[in-house]
Every structure is written in C-alpha cells, then in structure tokens.
N, C-alpha and C positions, 0 to 999 in steps of 0.2 A: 675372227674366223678367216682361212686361206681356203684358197682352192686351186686345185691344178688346171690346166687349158681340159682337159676332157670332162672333169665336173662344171666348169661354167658351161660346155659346149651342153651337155645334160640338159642343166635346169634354165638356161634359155633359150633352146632349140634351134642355136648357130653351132653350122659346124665351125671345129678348131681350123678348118683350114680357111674358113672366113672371117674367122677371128685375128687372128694372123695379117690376112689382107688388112683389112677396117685399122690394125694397129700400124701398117709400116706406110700404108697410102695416105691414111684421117688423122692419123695419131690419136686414135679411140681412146685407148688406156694405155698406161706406160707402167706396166704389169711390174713387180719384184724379182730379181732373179737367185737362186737359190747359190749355192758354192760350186753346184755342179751346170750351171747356165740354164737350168729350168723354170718355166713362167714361174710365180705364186701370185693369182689375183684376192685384193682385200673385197670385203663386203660390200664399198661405193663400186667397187669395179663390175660386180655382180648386179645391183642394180641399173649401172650405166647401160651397162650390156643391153641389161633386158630391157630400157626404156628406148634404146634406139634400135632394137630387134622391133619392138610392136611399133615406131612410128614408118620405118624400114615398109614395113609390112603391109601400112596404109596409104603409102603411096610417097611420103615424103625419100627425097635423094639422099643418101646416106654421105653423100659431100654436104651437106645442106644443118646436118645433123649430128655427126660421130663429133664434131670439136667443141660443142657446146655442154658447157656445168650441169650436174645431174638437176640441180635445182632448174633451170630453165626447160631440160628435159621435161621436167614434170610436170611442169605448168603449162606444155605443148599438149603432153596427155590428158592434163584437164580439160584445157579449151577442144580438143579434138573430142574428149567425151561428148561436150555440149553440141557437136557441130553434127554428130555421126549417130545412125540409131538403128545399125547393123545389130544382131546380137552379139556376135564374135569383138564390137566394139566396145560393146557394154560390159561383157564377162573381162576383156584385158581391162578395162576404167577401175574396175571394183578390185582386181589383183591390183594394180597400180595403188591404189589406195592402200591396201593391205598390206603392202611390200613396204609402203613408208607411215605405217601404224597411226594413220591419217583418218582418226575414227569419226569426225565432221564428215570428211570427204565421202568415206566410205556411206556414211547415213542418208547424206544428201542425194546419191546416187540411187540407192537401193530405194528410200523413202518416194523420187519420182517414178521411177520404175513400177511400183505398188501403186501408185494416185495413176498412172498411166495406163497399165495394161493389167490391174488385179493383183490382187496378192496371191493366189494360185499361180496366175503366168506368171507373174516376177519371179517366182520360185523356181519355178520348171524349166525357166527358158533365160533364164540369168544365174541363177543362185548356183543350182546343182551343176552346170558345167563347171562355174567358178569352182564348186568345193571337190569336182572331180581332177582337176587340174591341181590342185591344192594335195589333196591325196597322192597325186603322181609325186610333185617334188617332193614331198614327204620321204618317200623313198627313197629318191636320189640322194637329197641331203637331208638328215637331221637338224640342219641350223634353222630347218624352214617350220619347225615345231612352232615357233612362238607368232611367226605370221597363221599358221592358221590356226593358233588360238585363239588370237585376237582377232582373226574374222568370225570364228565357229560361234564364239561367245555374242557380237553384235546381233549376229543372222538366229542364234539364238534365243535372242532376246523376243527378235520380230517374232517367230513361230509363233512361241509359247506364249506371247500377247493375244494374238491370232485365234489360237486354239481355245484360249480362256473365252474369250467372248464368242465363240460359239456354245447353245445351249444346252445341257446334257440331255441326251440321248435314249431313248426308248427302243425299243424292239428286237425281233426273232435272230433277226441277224448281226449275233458278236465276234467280233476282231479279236484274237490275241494276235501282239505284232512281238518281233523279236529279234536278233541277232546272234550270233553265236562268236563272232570277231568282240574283241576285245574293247576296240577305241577307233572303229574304221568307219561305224556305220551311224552314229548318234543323231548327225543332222538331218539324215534318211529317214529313219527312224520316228523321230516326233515330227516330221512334214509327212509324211505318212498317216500319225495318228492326226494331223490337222485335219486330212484330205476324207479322213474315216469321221471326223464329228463337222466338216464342212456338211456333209451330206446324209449326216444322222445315224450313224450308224455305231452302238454302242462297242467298247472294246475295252481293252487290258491290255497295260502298255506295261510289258515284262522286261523292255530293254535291254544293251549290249550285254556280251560274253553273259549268256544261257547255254546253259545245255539246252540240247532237242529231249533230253529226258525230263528233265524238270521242265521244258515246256511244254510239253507233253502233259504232266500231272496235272500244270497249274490249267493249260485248255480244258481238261476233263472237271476239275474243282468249279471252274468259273464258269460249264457251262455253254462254252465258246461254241459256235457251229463254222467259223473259218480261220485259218491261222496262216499268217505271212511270215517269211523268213528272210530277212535282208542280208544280201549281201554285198561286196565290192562293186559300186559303180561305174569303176573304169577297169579297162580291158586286163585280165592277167592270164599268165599261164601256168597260175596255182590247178593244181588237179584235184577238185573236191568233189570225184564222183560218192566219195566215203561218206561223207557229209550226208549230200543227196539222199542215199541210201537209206541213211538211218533217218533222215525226215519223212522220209516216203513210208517207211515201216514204222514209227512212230506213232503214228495220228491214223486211228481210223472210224468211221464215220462222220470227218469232217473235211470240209473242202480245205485244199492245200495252196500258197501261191509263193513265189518265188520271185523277192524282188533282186536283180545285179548281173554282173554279164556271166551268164554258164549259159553253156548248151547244155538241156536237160533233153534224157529221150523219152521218147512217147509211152515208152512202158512204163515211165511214171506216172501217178496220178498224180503230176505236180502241173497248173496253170502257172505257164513261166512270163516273167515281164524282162525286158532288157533294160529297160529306162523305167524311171517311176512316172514320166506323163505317160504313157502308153499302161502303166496302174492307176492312174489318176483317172486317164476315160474311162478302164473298164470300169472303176468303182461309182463314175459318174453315171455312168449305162445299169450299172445296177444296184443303184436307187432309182430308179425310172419303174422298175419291172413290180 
C-alpha cells in the first residue's frame, strides 16, 4: 500500500508541512518519488510516522527520535506504556499494538487495565476512544480495515466473556438495543448490552443495520419498555435528522435513548447520550431507583 504526503498527514495528525521538516532536518523517511517528483510513502513509512508523532507528543525531542528503526520506535512505545498512566497514554499503547498486530501486547495491556481500574472503566476510558479513533482512520484509509479487525475481534472477545458471566436477568425493565449503521456500531453495541446485564436489566440484543421498523416490531413482540439506538461515536457531519425522525415516531409508549454524537432537539422524546459512560451512569443511576 502507497500513500501521498496529505493521506500520511490524515491518518497521523502531522501536518505535510511538518512532515517535510522531520524529513530534510532528521531524515525521518526517505519517501519514493513518482515520475512526476511526488512523495509516495510505503506502509513502514506510515507507521514510522505515527510512532514518532505519539513519542513527539510525550515529550521526547524529535532530533532524539526521527533517525531511529521503526523496531526500536516500538519498544520506546512499549516501555513508555509501562512508565505513563495518562489515558491519552494508554488509548495511543493499545493503537501501537494494533498497528503492529501485536496481539500479546495488545492483551497484556488491556488485561492490566481491567485488574487495575474494572472492566467497565477499562472500557469507557480506554477501549472506546481507542475504537473511536480506530473508526476515524477507517475512513481516511481503507488499509486500516484489517487493524481494526484485529482489535475489534480481541476487545471482542473480552466483552462477550464479560457479559457471559454476568447472570440472566429478571424484571419490569427491558432493553432492546440496536443500530441501524451497518458495521460502525458493533463494539458499542454488545458493551452496551454488557452494561444493561452488569446491572440486571433484561434485554434483546437486535444488533447492527436494523431497521427502526423492524425494531420497532420486534420492541412491541418482546415486550420491551426501553429501546436504545446507537449511533456513530466520533464526531460527523452526517445529517440524520431523518433517522431521528422516524425513531421518534416509531416507538410509542416506550422510553427512547440515543446512544453517539447528534444533537437531538427537545421536541423529541428522545433521552440523548454523547458518550456511552455518560449511558453507563444513567443506567447505573437507574438501577438504584
């Protein structure tokens, strides 16, 4: 896989005109040049980038930095994992991992994480920026498909371990949880349903690309008294007031919530979340009640 200077600049948040610099100052990467004298960076070059962007970032000098093997890069980022216990440390450690399909690394990191601060917090306050970032370059580049399968699937795994050995669930108050995106929402979605049998709360887990009509039927079959709609986690400026709409007018006599970034207005009876920890407390606040 190639990339031009303004997609490296994309997916690891240097501008090209610092790219540039770091190459004629450090001799960072020594880029391919096309027939017509345009950069073309390979795939090491893309990671090189991005590992002396995030140690750049923690404070090391980028003379210190930019001429050393991506292999040596990495093993800075490892030991800086161990040394640092910022979350913005943790969330880049766990990419670092996943960029170099380093699924030890990636285990070992996430696995203290969980022994250290909960498998709820590891989730909320590690996992889900990691997979919203993960989401972002998704969309810059498609090459970045296969990194976040192979994190989707590990962090996967934790969930639904997670979810199993919580006990099934009784009572008045049932979840259907859903999506209507395709392949955006999945990890949301079953940490969701973790957070809904964390705290006993029975549900129906309908999963991605639903219709609001068929979720709709199947809340009304099942019985449901709340229904959650997940959406995109990281910021867009997709317009799905239409969406909204039909959610709103779909479901009635049961409570509506709205997990992802929309401004929803008030003349909806939609309870809106921005973040899923800000769903996480309400749902912890009402199992209390």
């Amino acid at each position: 896989m190639q990339y031009s200077i303004k997609e490296i600049a994309n997916l690891t948040g240097v501008n090209a005109f610092t790219i540039r610099i770091w190459e004629k100052r450090y001799n960072l990467t020594l880029p391919q040049r096309t027939d017509t004298n345009i950069r073309v960076y390979s795939q090491d070059d893309l990671h090189k980038i991005l590992a002396v962007a995030m140690l750049v970032k923690r404070g090391f000098k980028i003379s210190e930095v930019a001429r050393l093997p991506l292999a040596q890069l990495s093993e800075k980022l490892r030991t800086l994992e161990t040394m640092q216990d910022d979350p913005e440390s943790k969330v880049n450690a766990l990419l670092a991992a996943a960029d170099h399909f380093d699924e030890q690394q990636f285990d070992k990191i996430l696995n203290r994480e969980i022994l250290s601060s909960g498998f709820e917090r590891a989730m909320i306050d590690t996992v889900v920026p990691m997979v919203s970032v993960l989401e972002q370059r998704w969309i810059l580049s498609p090459v970045f498909q296969s990194v976040k399968q192979f994190a989707y699937d590990l962090i996967r795994r934790k969930i639904i371990l997670a979810a199993d050995s919580e006990p099934i669930s009784h009572g008045n108050n049932k979840f259907l949880i859903f999506s209507t995106r395709a392949d955006d929402c999945e990890m949301i979605l079953i940490f969701i349903a973790y957070i809904l049998k964390k705290y006993r709360f029975p549900l129906v887990y309908a999963g991605e690309n639903i219709s609001i009509a068929t979720a709709a039927l199947t809340a009304e079959s099942a019985g449901c008294t709340h229904v959650v709609m997940v959406d995109k986690i990281y910021p867009t400026n997709e317009d799905i007031s239409g969406i909204i709409n039909e959610y709103d007018e779909s479901f009635s006599g049961i409570a509506k919530f709205f997990v992802g970034f929309c401004s929803i207005s008030d003349s909806y009876k939609i309870n809106a979340f921005s973040s899923v920890k800000i769903f996480a407390d309400y749902i912890a606040r009402l199992s209390e009640k």
